[in-house]
C-alpha positions in Angstrom: 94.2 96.6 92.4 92.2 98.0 94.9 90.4 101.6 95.3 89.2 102.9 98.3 87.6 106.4 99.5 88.8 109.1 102.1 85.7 108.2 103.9 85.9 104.3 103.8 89.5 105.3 106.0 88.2 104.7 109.8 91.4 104.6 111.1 94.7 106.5 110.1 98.1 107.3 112.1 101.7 106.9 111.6 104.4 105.8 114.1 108.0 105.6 113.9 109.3 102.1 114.3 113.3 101.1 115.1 113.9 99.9 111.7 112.0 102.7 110.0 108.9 104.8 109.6 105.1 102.9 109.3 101.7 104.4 107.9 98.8 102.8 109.4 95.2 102.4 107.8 92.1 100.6 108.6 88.9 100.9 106.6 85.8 99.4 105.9 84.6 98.9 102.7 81.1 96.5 101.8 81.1 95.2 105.4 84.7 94.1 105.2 87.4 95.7 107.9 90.9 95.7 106.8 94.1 96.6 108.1 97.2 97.9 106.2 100.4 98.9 107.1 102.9 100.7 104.7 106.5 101.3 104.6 109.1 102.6 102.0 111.6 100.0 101.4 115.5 101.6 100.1 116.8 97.9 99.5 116.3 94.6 99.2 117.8 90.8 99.4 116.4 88.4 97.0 117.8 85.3 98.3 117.0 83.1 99.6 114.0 84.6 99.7 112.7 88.0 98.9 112.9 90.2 102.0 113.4 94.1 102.9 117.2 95.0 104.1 116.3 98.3 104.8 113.6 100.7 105.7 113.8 104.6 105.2 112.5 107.1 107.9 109.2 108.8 106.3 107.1 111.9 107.3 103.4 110.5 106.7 102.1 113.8 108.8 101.2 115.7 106.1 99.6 112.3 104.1 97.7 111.6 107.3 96.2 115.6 107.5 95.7 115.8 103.8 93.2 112.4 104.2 91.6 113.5 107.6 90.8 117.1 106.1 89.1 115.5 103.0 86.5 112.7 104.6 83.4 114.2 105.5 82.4 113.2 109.1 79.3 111.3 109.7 77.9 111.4 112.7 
């Protein structure tokens, strides 16, 4: 499991995809750059191999303002 800070976030958005709704997040955390992406699942198909069915539409707005008020900017 992995922790990271508001402030290790350099990069945050959302965008709504066809097949559902996506949160975006790229930080950087001991020199390292990484890049997530998150959806929420409603069902899956375990074989033959384990793989979303389908996605569910998400409003990360208020995720995405709630991180960007908290990190203190650094100039």
């Amino acid at each position: 499991f992995r922790s990271i800070s508001f402030d290790d976030i350099t990069k945050i958005d959302h965008k709504e995809e066809p097949w559902g709704s996506a949160l975006n997040i790229e930080y950087t955390k001991n020199g390292q750059k990484e890049k997530f992406q998150f959806s929420v699942v409603q069902s899956w198909v375990k074989y033959p191999a384990k793989d979303p069915q389908k996605y569910m539409r998400v409003d990360w707005e208020p995720l995405v303002q709630y991180i960007k008020d908290r990190q203190k900017l650094i100039p």
